[in-house]
Backbone as a printed PyTorch tensor [residue, N CA C, xyz], in Angstrom:
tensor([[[145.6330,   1.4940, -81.7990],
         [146.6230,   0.4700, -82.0020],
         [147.1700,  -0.0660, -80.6900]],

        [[147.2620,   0.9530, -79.9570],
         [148.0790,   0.5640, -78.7160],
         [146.7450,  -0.2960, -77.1780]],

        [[146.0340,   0.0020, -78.1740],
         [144.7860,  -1.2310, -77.2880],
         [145.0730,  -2.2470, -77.6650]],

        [[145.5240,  -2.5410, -79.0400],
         [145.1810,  -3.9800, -79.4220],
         [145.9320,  -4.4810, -79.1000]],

        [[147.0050,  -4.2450, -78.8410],
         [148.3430,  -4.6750, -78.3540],
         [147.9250,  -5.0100, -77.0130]],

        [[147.8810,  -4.6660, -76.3840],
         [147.6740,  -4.5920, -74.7530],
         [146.4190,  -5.7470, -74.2070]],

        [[145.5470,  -5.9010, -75.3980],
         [144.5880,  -6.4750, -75.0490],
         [145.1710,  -8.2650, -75.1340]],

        [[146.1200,  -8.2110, -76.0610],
         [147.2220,  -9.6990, -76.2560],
         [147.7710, -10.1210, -74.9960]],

        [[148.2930,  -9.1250, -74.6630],
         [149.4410,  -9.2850, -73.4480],
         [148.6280, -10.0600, -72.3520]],

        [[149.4470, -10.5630, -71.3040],
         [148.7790, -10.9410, -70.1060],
         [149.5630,  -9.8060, -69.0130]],

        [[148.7520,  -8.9750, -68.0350],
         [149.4650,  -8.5210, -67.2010],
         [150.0270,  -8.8070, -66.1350]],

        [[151.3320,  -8.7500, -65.4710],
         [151.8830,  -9.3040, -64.2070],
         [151.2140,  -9.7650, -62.8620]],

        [[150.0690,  -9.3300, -62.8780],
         [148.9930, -10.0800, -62.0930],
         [148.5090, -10.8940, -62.2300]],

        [[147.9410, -10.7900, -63.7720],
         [147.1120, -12.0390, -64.5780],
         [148.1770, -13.2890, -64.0070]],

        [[149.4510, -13.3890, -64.6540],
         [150.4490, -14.1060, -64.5170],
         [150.4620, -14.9920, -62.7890]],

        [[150.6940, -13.7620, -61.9170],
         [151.0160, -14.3060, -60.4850],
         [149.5490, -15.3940, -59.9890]],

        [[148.3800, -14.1850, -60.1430],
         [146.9240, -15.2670, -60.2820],
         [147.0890, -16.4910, -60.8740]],

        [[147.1010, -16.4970, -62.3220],
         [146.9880, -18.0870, -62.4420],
         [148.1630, -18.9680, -62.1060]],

        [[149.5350, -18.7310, -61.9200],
         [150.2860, -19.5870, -60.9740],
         [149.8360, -19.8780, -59.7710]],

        [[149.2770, -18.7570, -58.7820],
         [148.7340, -19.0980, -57.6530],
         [147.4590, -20.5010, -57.6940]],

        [[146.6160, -20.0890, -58.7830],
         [145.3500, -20.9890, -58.3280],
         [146.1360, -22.0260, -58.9720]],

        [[147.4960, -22.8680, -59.9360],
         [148.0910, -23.7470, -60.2130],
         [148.6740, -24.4000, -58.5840]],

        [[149.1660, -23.2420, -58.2260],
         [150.0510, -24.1650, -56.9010],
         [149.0740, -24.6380, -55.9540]],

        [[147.9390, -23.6070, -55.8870],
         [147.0910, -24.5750, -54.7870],
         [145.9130, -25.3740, -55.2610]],

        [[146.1180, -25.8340, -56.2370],
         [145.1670, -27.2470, -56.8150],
         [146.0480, -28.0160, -56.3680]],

        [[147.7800, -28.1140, -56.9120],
         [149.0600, -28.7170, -56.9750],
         [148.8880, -29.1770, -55.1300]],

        [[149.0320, -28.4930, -54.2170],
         [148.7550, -28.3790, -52.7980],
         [147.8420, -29.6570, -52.5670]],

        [[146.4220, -28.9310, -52.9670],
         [145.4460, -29.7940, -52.4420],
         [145.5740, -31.2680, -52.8630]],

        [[146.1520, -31.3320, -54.1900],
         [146.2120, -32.8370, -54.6800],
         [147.7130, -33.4880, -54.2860]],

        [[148.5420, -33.2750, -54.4250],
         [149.5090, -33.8900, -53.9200],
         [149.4150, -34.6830, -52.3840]],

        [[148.4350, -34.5930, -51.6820],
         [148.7860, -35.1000, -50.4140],
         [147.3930, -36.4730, -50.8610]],

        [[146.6390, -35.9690, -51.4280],
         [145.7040, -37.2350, -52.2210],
         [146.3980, -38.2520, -53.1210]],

        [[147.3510, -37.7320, -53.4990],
         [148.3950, -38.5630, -54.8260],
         [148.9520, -39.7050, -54.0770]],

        [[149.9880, -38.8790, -52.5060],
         [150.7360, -39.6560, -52.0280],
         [149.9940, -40.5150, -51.1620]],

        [[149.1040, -40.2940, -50.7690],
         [148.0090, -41.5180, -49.7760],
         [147.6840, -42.6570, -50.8130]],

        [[146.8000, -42.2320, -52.1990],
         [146.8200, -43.1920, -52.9060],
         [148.1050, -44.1590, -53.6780]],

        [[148.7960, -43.4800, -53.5190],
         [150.1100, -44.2610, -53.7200],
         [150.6410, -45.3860, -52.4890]],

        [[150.6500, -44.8390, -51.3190],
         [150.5970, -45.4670, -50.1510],
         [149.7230, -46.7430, -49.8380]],

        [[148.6760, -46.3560, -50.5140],
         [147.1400, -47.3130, -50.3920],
         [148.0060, -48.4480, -51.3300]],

        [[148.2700, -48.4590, -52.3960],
         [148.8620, -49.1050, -53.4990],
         [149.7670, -49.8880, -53.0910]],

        [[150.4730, -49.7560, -52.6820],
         [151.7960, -50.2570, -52.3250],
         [151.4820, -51.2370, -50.7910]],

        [[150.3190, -50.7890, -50.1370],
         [149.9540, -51.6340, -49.3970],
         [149.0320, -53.0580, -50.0110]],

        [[148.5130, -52.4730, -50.3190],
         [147.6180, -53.5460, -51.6010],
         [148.5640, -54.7810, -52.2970]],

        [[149.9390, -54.3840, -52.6430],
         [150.7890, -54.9700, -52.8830],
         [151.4520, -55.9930, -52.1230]],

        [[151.6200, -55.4990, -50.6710],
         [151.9300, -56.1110, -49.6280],
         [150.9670, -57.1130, -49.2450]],

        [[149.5130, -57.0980, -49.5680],
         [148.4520, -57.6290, -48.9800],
         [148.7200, -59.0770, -50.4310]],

        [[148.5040, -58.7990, -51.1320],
         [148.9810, -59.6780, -52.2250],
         [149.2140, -60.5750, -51.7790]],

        [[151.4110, -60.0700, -51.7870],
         [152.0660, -60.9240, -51.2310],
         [151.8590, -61.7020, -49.8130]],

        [[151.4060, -61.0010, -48.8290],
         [151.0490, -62.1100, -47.6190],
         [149.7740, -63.2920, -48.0670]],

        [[148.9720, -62.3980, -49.0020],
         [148.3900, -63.9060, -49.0660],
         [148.9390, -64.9010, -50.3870]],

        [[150.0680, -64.6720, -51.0030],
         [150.6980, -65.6380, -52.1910],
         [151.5810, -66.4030, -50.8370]],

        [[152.3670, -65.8300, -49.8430],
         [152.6770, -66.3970, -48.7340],
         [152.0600, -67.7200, -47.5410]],

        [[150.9790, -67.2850, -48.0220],
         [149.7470, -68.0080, -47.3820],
         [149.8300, -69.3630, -47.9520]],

        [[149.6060, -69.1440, -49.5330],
         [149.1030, -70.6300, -50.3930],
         [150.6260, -71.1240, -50.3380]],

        [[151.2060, -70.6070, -50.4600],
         [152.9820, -71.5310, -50.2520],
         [152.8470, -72.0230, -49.1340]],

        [[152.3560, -71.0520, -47.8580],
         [152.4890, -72.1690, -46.3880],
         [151.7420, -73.6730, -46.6020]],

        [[150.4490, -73.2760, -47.1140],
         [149.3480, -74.2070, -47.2670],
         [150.1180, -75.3990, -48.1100]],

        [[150.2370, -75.2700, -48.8930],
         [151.6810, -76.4490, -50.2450],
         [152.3640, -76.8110, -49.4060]],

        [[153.1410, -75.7700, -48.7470],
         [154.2740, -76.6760, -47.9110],
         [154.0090, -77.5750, -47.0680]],

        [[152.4140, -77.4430, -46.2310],
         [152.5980, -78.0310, -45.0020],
         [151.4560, -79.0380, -45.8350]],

        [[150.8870, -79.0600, -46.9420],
         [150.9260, -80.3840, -47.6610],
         [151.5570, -81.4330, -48.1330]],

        [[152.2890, -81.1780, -48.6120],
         [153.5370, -81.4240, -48.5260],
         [154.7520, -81.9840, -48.0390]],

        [[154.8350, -81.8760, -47.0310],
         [155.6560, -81.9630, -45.4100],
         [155.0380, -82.0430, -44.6350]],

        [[153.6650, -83.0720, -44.5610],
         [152.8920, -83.6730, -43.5020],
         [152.2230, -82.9210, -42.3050]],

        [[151.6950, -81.6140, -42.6920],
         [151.2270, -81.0220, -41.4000],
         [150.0630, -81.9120, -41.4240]],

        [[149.7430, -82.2210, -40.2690],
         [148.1910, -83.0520, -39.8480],
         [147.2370, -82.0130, -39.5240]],

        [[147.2250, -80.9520, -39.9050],
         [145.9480, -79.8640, -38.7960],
         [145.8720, -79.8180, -38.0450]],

        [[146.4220, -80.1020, -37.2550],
         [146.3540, -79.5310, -35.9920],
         [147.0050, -79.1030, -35.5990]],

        [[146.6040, -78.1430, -34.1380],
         [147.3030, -76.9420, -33.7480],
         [148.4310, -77.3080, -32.8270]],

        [[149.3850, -76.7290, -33.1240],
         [150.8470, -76.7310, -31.8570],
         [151.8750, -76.8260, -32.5270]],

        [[152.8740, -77.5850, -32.3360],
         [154.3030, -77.0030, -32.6880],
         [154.3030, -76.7860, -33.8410]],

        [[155.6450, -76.1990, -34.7310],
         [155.7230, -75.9770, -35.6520],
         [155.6500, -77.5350, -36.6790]],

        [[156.1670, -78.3910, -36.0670],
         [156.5470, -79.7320, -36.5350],
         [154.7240, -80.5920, -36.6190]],

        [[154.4860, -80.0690, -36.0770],
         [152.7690, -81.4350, -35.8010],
         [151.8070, -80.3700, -36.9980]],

        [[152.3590, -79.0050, -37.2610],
         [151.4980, -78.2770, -38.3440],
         [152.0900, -78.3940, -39.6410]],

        [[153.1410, -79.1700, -39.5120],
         [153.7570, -79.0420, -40.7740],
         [154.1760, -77.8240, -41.3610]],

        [[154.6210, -76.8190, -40.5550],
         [155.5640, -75.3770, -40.8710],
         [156.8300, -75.4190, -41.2490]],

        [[156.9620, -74.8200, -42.1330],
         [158.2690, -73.9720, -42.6950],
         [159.2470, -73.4110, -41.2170]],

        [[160.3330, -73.4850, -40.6400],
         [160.9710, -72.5990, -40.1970],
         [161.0980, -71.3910, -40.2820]],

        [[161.2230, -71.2010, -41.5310],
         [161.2450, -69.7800, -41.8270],
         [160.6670, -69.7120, -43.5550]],

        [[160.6090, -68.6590, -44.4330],
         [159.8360, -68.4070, -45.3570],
         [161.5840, -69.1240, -46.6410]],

        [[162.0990, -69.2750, -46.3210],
         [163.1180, -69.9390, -47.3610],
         [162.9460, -71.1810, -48.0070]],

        [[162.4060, -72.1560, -47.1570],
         [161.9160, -73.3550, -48.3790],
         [160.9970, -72.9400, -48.7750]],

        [[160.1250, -72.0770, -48.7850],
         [159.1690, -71.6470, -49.7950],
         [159.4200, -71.3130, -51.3100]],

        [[160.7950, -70.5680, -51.5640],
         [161.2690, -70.4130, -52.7520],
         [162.4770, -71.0770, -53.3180]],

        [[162.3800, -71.3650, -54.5410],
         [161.7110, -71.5280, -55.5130],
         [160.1970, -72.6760, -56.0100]],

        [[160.5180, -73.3830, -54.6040],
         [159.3910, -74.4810, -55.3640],
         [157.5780, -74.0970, -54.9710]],

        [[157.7520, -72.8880, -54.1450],
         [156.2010, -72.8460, -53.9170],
         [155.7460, -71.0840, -54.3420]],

        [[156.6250, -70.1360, -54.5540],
         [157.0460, -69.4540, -54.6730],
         [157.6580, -69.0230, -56.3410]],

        [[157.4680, -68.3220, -57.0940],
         [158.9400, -68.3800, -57.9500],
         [159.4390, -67.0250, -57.5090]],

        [[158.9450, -65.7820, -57.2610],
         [159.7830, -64.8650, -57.2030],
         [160.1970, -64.4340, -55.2800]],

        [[161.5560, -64.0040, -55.3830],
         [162.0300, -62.8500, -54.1800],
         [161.1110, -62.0390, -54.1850]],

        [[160.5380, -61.2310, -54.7110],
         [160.1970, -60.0720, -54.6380],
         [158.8350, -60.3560, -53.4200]],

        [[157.7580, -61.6070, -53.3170],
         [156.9640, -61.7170, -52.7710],
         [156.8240, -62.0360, -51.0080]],

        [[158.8350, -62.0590, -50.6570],
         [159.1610, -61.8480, -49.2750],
         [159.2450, -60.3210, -49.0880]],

        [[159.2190, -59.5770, -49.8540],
         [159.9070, -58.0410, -49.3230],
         [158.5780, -57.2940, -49.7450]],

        [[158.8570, -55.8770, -48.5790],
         [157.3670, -55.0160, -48.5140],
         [157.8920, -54.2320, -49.5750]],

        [[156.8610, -53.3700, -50.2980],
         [156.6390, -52.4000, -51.6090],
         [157.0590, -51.5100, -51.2690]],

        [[156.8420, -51.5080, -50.3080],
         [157.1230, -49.7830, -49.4650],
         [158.3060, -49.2690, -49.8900]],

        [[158.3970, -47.5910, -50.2600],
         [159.4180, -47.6090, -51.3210],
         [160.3990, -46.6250, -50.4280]],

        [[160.0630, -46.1290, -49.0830],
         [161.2280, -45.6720, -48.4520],
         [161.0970, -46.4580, -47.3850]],

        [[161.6640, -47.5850, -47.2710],
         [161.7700, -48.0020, -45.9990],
         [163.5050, -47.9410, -45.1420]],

        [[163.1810, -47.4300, -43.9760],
         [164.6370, -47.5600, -43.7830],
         [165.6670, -48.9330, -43.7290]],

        [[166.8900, -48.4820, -43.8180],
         [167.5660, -49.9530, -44.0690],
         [167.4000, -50.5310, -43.2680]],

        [[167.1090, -52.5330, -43.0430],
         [166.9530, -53.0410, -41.9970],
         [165.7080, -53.4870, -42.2410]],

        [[164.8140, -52.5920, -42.7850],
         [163.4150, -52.8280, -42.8670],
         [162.9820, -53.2020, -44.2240]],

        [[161.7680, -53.7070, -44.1780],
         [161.5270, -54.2380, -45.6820],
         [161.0300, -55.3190, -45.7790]],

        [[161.7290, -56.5200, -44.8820],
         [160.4920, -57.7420, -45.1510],
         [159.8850, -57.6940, -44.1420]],

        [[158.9670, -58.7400, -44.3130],
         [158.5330, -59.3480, -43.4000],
         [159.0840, -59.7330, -42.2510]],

        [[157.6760, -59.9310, -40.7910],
         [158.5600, -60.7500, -39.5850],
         [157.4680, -61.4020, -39.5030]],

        [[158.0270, -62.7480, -39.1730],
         [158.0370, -63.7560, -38.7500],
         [157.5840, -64.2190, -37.5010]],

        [[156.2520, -64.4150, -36.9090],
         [156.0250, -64.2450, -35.8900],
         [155.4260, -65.8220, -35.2730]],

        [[155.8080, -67.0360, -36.2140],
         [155.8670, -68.0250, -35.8410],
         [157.3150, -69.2820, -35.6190]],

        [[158.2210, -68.5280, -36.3410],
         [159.4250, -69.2670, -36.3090],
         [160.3820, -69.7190, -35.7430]],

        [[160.2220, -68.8170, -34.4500],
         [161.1930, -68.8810, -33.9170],
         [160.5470, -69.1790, -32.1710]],

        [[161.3430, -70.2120, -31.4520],
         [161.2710, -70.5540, -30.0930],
         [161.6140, -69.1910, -29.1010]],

        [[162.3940, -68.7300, -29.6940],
         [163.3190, -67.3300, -29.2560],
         [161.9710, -66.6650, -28.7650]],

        [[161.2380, -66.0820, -29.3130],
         [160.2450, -65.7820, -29.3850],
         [159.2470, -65.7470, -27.8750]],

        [[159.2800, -66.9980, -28.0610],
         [158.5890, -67.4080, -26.5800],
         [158.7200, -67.1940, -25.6270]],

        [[159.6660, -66.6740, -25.0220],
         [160.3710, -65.7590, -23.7460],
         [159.3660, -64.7420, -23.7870]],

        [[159.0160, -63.8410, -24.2080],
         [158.3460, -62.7490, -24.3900],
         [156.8540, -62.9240, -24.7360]],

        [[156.4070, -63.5420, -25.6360],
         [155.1900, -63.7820, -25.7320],
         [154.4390, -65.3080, -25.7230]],

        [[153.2580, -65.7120, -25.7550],
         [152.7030, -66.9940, -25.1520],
         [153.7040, -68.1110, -26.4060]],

        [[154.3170, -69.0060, -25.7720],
         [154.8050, -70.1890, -26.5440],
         [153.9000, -70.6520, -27.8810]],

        [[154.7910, -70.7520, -28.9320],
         [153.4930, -71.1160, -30.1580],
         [152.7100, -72.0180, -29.7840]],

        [[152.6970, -73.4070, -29.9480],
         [151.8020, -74.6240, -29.4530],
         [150.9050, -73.8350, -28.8940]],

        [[151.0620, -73.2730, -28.0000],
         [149.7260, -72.8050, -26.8510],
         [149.0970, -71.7700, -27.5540]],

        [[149.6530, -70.6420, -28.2960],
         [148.9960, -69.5500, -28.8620],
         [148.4420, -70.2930, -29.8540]],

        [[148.9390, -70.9870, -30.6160],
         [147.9280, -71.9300, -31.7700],
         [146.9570, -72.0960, -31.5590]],

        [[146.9520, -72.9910, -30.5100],
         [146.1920, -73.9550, -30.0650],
         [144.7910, -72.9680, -29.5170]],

        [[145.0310, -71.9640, -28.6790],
         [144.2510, -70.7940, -28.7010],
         [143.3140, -69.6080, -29.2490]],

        [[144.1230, -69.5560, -30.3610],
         [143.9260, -68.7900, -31.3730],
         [143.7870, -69.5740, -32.5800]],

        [[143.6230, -70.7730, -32.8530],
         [143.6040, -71.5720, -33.9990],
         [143.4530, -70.5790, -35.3460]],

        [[142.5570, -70.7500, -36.5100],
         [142.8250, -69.7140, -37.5930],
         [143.4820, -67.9360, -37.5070]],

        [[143.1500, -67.7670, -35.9210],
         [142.9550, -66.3480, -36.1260],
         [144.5360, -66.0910, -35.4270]],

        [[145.3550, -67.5200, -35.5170],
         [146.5510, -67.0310, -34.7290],
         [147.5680, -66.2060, -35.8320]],

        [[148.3330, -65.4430, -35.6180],
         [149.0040, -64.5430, -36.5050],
         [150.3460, -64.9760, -36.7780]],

        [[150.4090, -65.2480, -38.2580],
         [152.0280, -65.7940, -38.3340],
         [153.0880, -64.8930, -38.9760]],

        [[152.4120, -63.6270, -39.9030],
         [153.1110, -62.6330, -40.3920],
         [153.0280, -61.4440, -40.1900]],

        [[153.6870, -60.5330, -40.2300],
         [153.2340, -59.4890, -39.6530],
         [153.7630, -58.3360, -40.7340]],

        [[153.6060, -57.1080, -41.5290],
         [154.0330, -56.4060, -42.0110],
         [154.1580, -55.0560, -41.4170]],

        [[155.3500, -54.7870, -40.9030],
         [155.3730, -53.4960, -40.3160],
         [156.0910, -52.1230, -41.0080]],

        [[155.8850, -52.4070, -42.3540],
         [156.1470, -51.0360, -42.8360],
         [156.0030, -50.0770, -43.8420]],

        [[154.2360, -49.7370, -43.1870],
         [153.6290, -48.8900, -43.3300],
         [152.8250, -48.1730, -42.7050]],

        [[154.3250, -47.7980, -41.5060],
         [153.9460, -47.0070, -40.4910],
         [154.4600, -45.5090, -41.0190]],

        [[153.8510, -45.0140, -41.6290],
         [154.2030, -43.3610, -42.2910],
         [154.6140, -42.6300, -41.6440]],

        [[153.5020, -42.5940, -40.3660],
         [153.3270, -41.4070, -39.6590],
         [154.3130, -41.4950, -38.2880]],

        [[154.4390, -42.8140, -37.9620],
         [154.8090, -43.2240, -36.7790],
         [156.0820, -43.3550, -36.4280]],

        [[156.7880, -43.6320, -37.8980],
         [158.2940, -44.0440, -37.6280],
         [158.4580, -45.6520, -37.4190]],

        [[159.5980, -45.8220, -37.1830],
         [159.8820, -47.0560, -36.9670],
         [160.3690, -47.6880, -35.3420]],

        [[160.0290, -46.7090, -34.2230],
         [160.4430, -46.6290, -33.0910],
         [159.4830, -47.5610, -32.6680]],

        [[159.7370, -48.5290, -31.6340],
         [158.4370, -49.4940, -30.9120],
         [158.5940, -48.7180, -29.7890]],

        [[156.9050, -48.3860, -29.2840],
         [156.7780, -47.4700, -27.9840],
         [155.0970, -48.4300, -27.9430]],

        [[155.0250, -48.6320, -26.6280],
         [154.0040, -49.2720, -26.1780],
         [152.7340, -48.1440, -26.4960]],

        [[153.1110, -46.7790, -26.8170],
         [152.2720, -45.5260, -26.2700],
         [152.1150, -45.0520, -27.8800]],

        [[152.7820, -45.4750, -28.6840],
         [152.9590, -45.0130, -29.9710],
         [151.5600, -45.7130, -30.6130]],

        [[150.9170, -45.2090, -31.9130],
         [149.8750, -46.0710, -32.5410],
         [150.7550, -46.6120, -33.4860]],

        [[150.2880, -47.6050, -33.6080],
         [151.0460, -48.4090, -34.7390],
         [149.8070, -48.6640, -35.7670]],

        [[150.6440, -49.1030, -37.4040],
         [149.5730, -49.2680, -38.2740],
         [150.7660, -50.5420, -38.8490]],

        [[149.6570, -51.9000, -38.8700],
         [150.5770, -52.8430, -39.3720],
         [149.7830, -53.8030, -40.2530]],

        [[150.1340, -54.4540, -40.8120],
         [149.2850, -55.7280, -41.5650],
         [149.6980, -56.9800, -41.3240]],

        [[148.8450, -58.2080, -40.8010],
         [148.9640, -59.4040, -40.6440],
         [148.0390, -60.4120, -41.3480]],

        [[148.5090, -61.3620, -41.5470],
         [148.4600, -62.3340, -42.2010],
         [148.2760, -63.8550, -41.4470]],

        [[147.1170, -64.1000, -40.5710],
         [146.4830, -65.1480, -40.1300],
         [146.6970, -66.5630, -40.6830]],

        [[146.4810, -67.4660, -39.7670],
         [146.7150, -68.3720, -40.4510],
         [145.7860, -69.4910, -41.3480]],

        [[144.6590, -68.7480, -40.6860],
         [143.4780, -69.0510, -41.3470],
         [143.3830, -68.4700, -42.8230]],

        [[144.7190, -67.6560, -43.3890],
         [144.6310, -66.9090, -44.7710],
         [144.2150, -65.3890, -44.8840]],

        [[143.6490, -64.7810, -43.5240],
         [143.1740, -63.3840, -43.3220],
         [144.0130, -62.6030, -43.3380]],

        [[144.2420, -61.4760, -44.0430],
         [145.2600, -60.7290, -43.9080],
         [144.5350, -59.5840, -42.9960]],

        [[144.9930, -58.7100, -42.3920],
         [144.4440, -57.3990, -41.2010],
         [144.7900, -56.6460, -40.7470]],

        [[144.5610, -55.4360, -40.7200],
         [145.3510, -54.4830, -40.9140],
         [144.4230, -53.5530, -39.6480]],

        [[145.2200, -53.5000, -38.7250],
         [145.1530, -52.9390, -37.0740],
         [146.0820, -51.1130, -37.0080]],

        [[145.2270, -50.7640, -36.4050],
         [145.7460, -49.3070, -35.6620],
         [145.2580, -49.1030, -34.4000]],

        [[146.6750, -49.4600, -33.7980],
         [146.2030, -48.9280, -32.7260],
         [147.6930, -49.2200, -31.6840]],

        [[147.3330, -48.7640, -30.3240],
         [148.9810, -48.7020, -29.0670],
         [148.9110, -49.8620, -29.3380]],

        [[150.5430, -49.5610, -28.7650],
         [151.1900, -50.8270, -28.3350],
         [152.3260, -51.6220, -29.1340]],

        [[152.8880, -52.6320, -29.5530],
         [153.8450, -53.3730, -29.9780],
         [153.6090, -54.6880, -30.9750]],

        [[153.7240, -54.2980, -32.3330],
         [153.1210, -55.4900, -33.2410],
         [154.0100, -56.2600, -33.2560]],

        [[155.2360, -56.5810, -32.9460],
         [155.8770, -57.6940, -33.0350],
         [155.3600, -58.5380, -31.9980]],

        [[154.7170, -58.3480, -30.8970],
         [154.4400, -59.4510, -30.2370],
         [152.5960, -59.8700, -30.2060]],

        [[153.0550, -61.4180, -30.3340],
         [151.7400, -61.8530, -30.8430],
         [150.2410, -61.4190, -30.1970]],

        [[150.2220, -61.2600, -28.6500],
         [149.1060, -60.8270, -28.5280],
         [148.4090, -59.3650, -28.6950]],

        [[149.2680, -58.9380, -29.3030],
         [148.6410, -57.2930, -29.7040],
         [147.8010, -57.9080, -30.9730]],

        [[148.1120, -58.7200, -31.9600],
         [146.8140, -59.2720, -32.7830],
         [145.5180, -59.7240, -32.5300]],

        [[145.6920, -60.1860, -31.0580],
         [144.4460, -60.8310, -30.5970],
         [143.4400, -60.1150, -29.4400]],

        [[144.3550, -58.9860, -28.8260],
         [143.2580, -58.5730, -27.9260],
         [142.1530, -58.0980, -28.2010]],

        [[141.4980, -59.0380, -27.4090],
         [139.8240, -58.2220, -27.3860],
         [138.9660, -59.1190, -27.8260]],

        [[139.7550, -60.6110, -27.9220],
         [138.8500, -61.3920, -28.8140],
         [138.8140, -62.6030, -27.9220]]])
């Protein structure tokens, strides 16, 4: 009698064993879960820079860009991504990154054609246009830097996504500083 009983039971080993081989499946997959989640949410971002794209394209139909390269005014550009919504655009949500911990501050997009400000530091638009014609970079998504933080260090790798103006979105790793425009272009 007292076999049959015993043979029901699970013993305190049995127990610790199969929790163990539970936690380290749990282990091995969880760091696969959160990458593919990561992957996702970038995918999302990639979306939106190119729904960003066909609004630029409308707008500067629109508001007389002639094709050609140089100021913001002779391409027919937006200032900034705000007349884009509601009329080329319908939702907010397609200015802001997916990324679901981003620190405060962070979250949309930058803007790496809008501003004159700008030009102090890196080649004047007109001229970088004009240079870089499709492959010049007007958006930049910087946050889905996981590993890196949010610190700019010339020495740091960065992982960022841009959005060309030719419609390419691209996604770079490597030193150096993505807010300024020629870290998109070296080497080319």
């Amino acid at each position: 009698m007292r076999s049959d009983r015993r043979s029901l039971a699970y013993t305190i080993a049995e127990l610790l064993l199969a929790v163990g081989v539970v936690l380290l499946l749990a282990a091995l997959l969880f760091p696969v879960l959160v990458r593919a989640s990561q992957r996702s949410k970038e995918t999302v971002c990639a979306s939106n820079l190119k729904q960003i794209h066909l609004a630029i394209e409308l707008y500067r139909g629109v508001y007389d860009g002639d094709g050609r390269y140089g100021s913001l005014a002779e391409m027919g550009m937006p200032r900034s991504l705000k007349p884009l919504h509601p009329e080329f655009i319908d939702s907010q949500d397609a200015f802001k990154c997916s990324a679901g911990h981003v620190p405060p501050g962070f979250g949309a997009y930058l803007l790496l054609f809008h501003s004159e400000e700008m030009d102090s530091q890196t080649p004047r638009w007109p001229d970088y246009a004009k240079r870089y014609l499709e492959d010049a970079i007007i958006i930049a998504d910087l946050n889905h830097n996981w590993e890196a933080g949010h610190v700019m260090s010339p020495y740091k790798t960065r992982r960022a996504a841009g959005l060309h103006l030719g419609g390419n979105v691209r996604v770079l790793r490597k030193a150096g500083d993505p807010t300024l425009r020629l870290w998109w272009n070296e080497g080319q």
